[in-house]
C-alpha positions as CSV (number, residue, x, y, z in Angstrom):
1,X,0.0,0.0,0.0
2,X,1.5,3.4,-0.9
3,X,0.9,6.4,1.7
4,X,0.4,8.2,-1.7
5,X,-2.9,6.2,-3.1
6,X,-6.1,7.6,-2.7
7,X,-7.9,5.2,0.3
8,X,-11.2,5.0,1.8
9,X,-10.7,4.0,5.0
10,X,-14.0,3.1,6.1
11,X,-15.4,1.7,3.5
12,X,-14.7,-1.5,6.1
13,X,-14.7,-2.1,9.8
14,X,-11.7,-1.1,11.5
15,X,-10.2,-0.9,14.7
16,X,-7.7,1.6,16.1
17,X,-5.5,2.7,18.8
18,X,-5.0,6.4,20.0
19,X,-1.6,7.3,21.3
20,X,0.4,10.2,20.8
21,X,4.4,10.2,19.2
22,X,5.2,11.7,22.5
23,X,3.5,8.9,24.5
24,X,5.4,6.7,23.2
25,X,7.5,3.9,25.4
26,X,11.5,4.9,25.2
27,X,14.7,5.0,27.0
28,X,14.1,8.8,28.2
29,X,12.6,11.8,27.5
30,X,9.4,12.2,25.5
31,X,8.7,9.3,22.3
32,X,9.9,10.2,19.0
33,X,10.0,9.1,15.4
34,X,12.4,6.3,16.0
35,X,12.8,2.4,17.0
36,X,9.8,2.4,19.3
37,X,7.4,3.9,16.6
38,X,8.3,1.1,14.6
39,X,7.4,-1.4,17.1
40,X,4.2,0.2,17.6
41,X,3.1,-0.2,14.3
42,X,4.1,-3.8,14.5
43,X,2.0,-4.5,17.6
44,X,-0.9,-2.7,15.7
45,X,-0.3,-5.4,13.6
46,X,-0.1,-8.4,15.6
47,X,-3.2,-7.0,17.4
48,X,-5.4,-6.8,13.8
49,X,-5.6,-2.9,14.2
50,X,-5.6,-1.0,11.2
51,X,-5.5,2.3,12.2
52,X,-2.9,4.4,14.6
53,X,-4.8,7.6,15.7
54,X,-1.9,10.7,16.8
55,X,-2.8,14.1,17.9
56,X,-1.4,16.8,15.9
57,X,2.4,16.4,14.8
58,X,3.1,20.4,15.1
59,X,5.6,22.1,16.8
60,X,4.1,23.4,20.2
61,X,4.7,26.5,22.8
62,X,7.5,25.4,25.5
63,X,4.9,27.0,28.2
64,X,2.1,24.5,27.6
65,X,3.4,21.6,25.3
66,X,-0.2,21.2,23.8
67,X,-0.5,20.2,20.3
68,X,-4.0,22.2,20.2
69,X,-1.5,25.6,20.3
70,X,0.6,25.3,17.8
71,X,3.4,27.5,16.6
72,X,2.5,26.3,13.6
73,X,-0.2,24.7,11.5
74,X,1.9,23.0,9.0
75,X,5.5,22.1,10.1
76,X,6.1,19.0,12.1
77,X,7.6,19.2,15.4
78,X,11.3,19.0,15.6
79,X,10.8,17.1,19.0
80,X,9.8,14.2,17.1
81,X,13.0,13.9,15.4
82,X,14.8,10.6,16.7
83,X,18.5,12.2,16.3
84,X,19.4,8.8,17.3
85,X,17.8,7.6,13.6
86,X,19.2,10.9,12.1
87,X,22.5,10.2,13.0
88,X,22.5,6.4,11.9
89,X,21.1,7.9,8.3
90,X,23.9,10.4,7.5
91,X,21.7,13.1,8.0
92,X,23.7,15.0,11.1
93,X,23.8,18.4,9.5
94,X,23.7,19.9,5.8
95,X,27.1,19.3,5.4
96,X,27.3,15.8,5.5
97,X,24.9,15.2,2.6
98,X,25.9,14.0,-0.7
99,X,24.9,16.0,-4.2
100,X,21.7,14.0,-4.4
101,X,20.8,14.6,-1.1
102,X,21.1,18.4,-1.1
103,X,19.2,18.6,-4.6
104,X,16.1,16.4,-2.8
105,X,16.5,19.0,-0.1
106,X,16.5,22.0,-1.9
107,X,13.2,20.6,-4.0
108,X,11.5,19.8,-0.7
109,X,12.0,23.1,0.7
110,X,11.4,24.7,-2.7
111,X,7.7,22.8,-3.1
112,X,6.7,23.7,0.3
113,X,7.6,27.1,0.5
114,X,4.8,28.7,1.1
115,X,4.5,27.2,4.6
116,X,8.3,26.6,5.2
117,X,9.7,30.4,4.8
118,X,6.7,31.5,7.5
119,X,7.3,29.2,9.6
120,X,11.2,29.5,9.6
121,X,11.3,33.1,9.9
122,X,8.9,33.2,12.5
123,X,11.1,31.0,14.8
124,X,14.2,32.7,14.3
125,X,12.7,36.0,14.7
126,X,11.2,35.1,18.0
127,X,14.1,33.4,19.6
128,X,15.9,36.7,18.7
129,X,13.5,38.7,21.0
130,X,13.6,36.0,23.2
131,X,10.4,33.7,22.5
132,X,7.9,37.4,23.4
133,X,4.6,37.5,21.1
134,X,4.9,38.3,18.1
135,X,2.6,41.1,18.4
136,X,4.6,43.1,20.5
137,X,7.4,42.9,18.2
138,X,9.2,46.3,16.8
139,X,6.5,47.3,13.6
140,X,8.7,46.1,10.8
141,X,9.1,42.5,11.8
142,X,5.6,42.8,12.8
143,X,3.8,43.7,10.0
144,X,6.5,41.6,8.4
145,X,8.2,43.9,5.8
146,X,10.7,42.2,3.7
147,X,13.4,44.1,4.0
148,X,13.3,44.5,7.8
149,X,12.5,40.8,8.1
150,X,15.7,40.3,5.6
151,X,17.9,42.6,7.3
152,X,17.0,41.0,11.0
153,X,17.6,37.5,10.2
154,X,20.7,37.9,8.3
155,X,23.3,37.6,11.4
156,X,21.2,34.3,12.1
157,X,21.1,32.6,8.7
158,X,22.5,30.0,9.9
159,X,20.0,29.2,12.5
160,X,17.0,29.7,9.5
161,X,18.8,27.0,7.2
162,X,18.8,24.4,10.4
163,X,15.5,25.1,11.3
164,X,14.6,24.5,7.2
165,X,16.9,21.4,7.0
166,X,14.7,20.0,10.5
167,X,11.8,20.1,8.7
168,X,13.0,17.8,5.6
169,X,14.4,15.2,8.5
170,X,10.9,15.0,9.8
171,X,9.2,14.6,6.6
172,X,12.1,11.7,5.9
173,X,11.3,10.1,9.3
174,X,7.3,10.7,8.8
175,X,7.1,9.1,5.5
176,X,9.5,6.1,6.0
177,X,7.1,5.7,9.2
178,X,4.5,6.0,6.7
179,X,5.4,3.6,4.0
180,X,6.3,0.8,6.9
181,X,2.9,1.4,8.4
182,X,0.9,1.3,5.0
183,X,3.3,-2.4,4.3
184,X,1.9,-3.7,7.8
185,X,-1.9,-2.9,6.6
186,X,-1.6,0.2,9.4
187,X,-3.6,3.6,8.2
188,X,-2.3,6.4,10.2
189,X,-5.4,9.1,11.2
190,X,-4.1,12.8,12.0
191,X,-5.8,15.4,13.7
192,X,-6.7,18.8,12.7
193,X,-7.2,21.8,15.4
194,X,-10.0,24.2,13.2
195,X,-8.2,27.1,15.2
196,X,-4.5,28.2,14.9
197,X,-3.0,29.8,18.0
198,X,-2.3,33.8,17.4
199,X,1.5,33.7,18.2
200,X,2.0,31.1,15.3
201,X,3.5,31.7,12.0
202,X,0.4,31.4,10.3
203,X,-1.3,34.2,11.9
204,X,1.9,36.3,11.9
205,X,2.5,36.3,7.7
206,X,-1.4,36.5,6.6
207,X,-3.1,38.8,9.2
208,X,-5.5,39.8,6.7
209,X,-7.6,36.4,7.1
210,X,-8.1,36.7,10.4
211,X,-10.0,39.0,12.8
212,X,-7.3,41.5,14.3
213,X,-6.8,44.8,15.3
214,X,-4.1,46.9,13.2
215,X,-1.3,45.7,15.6
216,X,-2.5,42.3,15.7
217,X,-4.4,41.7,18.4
218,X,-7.9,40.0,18.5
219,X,-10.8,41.2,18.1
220,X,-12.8,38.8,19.0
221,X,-11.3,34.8,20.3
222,X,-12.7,31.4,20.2
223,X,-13.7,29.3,23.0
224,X,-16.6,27.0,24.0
225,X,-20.2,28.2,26.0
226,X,-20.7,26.0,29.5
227,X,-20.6,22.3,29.2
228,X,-19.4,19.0,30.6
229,X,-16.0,19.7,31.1
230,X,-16.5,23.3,32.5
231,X,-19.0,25.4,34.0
232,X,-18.1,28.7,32.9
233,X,-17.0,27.6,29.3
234,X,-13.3,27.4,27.8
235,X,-11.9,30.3,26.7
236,X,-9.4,29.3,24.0
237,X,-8.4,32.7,22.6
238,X,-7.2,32.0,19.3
239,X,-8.0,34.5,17.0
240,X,-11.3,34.0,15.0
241,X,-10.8,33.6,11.0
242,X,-12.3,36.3,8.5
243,X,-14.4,34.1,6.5
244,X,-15.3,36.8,3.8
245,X,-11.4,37.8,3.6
246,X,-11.0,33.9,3.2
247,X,-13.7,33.1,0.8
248,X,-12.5,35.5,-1.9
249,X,-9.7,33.0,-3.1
250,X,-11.9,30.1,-2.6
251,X,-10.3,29.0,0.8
252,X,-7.1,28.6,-0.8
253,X,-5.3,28.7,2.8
254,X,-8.0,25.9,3.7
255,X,-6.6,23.9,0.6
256,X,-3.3,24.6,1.4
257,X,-3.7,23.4,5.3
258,X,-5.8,20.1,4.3
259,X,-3.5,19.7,1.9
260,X,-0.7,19.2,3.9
261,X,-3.0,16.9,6.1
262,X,-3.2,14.5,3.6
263,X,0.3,14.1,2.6
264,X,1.3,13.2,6.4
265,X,-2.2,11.4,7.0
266,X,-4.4,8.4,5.4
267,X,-7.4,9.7,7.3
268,X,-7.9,13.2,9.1
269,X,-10.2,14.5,11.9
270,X,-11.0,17.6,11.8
271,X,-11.6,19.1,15.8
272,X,-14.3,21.4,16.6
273,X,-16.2,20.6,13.3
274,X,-19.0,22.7,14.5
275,X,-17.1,25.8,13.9
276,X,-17.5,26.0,10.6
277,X,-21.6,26.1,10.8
278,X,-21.0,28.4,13.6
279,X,-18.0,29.5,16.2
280,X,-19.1,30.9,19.8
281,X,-17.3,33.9,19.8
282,X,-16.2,35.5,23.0
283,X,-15.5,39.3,23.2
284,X,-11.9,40.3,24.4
285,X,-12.5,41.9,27.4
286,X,-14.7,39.4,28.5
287,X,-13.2,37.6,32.0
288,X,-15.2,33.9,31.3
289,X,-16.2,32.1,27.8
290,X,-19.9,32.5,29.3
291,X,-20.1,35.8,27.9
292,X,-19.5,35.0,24.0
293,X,-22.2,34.5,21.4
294,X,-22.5,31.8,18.3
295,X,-21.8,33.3,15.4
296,X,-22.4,31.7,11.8
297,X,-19.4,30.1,9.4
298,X,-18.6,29.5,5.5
299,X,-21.0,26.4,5.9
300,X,-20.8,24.2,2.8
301,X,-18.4,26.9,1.1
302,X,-15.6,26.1,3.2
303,X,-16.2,22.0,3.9
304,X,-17.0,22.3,-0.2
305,X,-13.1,22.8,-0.6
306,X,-11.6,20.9,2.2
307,X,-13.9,17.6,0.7
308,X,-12.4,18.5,-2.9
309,X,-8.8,19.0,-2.0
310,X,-8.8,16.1,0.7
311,X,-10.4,13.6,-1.6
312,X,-13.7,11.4,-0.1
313,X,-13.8,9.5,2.5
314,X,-10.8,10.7,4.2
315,X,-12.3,13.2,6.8
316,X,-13.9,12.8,10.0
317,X,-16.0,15.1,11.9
318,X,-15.3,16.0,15.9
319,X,-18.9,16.9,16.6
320,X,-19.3,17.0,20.1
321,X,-20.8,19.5,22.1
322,X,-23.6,21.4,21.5
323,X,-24.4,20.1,18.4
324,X,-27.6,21.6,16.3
325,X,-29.4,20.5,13.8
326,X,-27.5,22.5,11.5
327,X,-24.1,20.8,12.4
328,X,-25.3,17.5,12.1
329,X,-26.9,18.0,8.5
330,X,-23.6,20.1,7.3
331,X,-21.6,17.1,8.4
332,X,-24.1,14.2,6.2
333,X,-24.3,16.9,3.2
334,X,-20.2,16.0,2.7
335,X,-20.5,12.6,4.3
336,X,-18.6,13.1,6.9
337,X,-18.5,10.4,10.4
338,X,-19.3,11.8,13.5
339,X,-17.8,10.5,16.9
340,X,-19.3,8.8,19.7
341,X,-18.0,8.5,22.7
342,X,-19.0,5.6,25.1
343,X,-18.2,7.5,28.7
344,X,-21.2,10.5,27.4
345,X,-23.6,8.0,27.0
346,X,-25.1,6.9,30.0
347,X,-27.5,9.3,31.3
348,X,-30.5,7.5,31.7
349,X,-32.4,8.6,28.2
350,X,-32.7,6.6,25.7
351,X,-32.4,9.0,23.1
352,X,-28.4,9.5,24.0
353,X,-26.9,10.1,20.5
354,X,-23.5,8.3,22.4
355,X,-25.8,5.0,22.9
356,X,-24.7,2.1,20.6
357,X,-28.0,1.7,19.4
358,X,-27.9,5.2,17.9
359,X,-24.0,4.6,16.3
360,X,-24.6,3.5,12.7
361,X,-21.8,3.0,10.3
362,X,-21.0,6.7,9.5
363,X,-19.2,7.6,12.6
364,X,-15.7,6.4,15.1
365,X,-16.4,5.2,18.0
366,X,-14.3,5.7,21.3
367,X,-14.8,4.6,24.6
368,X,-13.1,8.1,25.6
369,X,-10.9,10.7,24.0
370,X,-7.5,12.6,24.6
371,X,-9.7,15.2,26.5
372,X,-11.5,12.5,28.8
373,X,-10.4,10.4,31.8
374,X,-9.1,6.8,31.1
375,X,-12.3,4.1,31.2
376,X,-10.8,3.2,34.8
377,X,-11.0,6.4,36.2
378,X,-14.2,6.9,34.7
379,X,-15.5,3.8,35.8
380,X,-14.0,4.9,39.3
381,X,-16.0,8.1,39.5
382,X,-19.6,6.8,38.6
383,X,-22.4,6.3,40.9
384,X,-23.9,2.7,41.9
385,X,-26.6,3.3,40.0
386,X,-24.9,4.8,36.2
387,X,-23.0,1.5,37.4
388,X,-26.0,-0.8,36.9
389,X,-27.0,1.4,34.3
390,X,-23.9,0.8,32.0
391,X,-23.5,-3.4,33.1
392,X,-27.1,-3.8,31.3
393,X,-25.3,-2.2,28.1
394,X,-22.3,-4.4,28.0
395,X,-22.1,-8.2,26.5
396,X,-20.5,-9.4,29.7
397,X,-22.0,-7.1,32.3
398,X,-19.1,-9.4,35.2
399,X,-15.9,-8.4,33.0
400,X,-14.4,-5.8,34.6
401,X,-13.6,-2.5,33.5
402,X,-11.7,-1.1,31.0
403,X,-12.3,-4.4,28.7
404,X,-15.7,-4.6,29.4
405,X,-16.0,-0.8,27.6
406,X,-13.3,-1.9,25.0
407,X,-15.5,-4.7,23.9
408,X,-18.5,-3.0,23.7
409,X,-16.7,-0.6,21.5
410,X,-15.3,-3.2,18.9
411,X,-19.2,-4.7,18.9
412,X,-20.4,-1.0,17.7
413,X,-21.9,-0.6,14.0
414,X,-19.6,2.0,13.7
415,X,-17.1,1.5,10.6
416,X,-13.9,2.3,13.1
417,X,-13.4,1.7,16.6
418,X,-10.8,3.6,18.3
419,X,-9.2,3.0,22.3
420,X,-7.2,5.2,23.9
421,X,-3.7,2.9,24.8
422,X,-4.1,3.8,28.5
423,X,-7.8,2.0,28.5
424,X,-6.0,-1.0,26.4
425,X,-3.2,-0.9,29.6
426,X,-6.1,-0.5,31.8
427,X,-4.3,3.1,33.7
428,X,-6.2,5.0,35.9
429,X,-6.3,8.8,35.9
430,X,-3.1,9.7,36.7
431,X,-2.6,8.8,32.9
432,X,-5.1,10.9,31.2
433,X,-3.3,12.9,28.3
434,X,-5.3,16.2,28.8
435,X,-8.3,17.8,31.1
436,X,-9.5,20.4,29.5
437,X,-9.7,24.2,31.0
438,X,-6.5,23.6,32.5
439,X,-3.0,24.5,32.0
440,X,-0.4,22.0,34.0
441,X,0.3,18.4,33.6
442,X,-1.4,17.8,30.4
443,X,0.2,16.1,27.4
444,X,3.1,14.7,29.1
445,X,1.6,11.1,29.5
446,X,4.1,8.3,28.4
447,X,3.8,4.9,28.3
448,X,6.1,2.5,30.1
449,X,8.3,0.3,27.8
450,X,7.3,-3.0,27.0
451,X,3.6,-2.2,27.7
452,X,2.6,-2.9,24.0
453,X,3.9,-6.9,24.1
454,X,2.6,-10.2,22.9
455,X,0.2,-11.3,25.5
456,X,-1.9,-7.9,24.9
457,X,-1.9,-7.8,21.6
458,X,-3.3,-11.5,21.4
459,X,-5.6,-10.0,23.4
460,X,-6.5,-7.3,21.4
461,X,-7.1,-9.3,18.2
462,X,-9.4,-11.9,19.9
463,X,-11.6,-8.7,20.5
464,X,-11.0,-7.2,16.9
465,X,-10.9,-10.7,15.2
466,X,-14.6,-11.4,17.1
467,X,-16.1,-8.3,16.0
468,X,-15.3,-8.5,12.4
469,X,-12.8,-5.5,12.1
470,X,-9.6,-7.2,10.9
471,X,-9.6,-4.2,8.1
């Protein structure tokens, strides 16, 4: 299978495993693109998964480490780089490569330029001021006139060519990742944040698509009203897009970010779908996300380009939340899956959207997300009676928890079945990736080598195997 053919990925029943590069078993430090990544793909394998779910692969702020605020929406995170794989491939610095090499460079970096220069410039520059907004940057570099941006960056042009060259030795360890994951029968599924962060290159070098102020500050900044995970909302504060300024090249930037989706992923969700029907904006000066207002998107303009540009079948729809009517028909109009998540459903009504009875083969199911708590500490949490509630739900109401969830999972209708790996480990809430509307101890979550072995992949396929989703 070549990572470059067109795919439908659920055009079959599936299973999955979520688990982020970084959470990746290793030596030390966070997981990268090297030996272990491998070996996950191989126990994907053994297990009869066909799908390896990642959060996004961008390059993240130091302060926060989240993948959701990204310094950039297109370049992959240098953090991934196994230097350890870089080093065994000749690849230690420009010098070291041969004529070949540099000419596949230099066309790399030439076909992605639009994206690369940004995002390279934009690094360097704030590393210079040392890592402030770029808002508050001197006017020249702000507004980012060539000549000052030229004239600033020329002591450190050594710095922009390594930060260039780090790029290409990503996109060599993502696509040889790639190409051994396609050969084991493993789809990889990316995720795509609908907002950018506003200190990010994108924001930085076209201002004019989004909603700032003329020294590029919001105007207005996303977030979520009251819900589940927080009483007062989540303020998010990226910047809101300009959706008229957007529309009159046809979403070309839209093309261009989907576009680069698709050449790192088989399949692509896209986070906080709703936005495009309709965003909640929240007002500046406003101290809670209870204050904002919904306010109406592109619609079918936008998702009109992202379908065409992505190709069919190769999107997926995060449509939780408050979800209208409106959503959920501008999500079937493109033929789009939903999500459903097996910790919201149990409630008591029967009309629970999250119910399995209500799954249907357009849509992924989860038993939780990145944003919820592992099935165990879920399970910990829940009354005696949601307790009864779920057992009369599950095949085996006297297996214990997380399989019990797992398996009901794999039985769903739904085409692809996704589990977290800290529900396949069974991990309790100390081992939840992110909760949301908080800023400390998310995203650093790592699993413990030699968690992913034999024994639990034979597990794992019994399940899959049972429940017809072998891929």
């Amino acid at each position: 299978m070549d990572p470059s053919t067109p795919v439908a990925p659920l055009d079959t029943r599936r299973a999955g495993v979520l688990l982020h590069v970084t959470s990746l078993p290793g030596a030390s430090g966070p997981g990268d693109l090297g030996e272990a990544a491998y070996r996950f793909v191989d126990f994907l394998a053994d297990a009869g998964c066909t799908v390896w779910q990642v959060l996004p692969l961008v390059p993240t702020h130091e302060e926060d480490g989240s993948p959701y605020n990204a310094r950039s929406a297109m370049a992959g995170n240098p953090d991934l780089i196994s230097r350890e794989r870089q080093a065994a491939d000749g690849l230690g610095d420009l010098r070291a490569l041969d004529e070949e090499q540099r000419a596949a460079y230099e066309t790399w970096c030439a076909e992605r330029r639009d994206w690369l220069e940004p995002y390279v410039e934009y690094i360097a520059l704030g590393e210079l001021v040392g890592g402030t907004p770029w808002p508050t940057w001197e006017p020249g570099v702000r507004d980012r006139r060539p000549d000052r941006v030229a004239e600033t960056l020329a002591p450190v042009a050594e710095r922009v060519e390594q930060l260039r060259f780090d790029q290409w030795v990503f996109a060599l360890q993502w696509n040889a990742l790639h190409a051994y994951a396609a050969s084991k029968g493993v789809l990889l599924f990316g995720d795509l944040p609908i907002f950018v962060s506003l200190d990010s290159a994108d924001v930085w070098a076209s201002r004019a698509l989004f909603q700032l102020d003329e020294s590029g500050r919001p105007t207005t900044v996303t977030g979520c009203p009251p819900d589940y995970f927080a009483a007062d909302g989540q303020r998010w504060n990226n910047p809101h897009y300009d959706w008229d300024a957007m529309a009159t090249d046809g979403f070309a930037w839209w093309r261009r970010r989907i576009a680069r989706q698709r050449e790192l992923f088989d399949l692509v969700r896209i986070d906080h779908f709703r936005g495009f029907e309709a965003a909640w904006h929240v007002p500046v000066e406003a101290p809670t996300a209870r204050d904002g207002a919904w306010v109406r998107g592109p619609g079918d303009a936008v998702l009109s380009a992202l379908v065409e540009t992505a190709g069919p079948g190769t999107l997926v729809a995060e449509d939780l939340g408050q979800i209208t009517p409106e959503v959920d028909q501008l999500r079937l109009r493109f033929g789009l899956p939903g999500m459903k998540i097996l910790q919201f459903a149990f409630d008591g009504s029967p009309d629970n959207p999250y119910l399995p009875a209500h799954h249907g083969q357009q849509s992924v199911v989860y038993t939780g997300t990145h944003d919820n708590d592992t099935t165990v500490g879920w399970w910990s949490e829940l009354d005696e009676g949601t307790r009864g509630l779920v057992r009369s739900y599950l095949l085996d109401p006297d297996e214990p928890m997380p399989w019990a969830l797992i398996r009901l999972a794999l039985a769903s209708t739904a085409r692809l079945a996704v589990v977290p790996a800290q529900d396949l480990l069974g991990l309790g809430s100390d081992c939840r990736m992110n909760t949301p509307g908080t800023d400390e101890g998310n995203w650093t979550w790592r699993a413990d080598p030699g968690s992913f072995d034999a024994e639990l992949a034979g597990r794992l396929r019994g399940l899959v195997e049972a429940a017809g989703r072998l891929g």
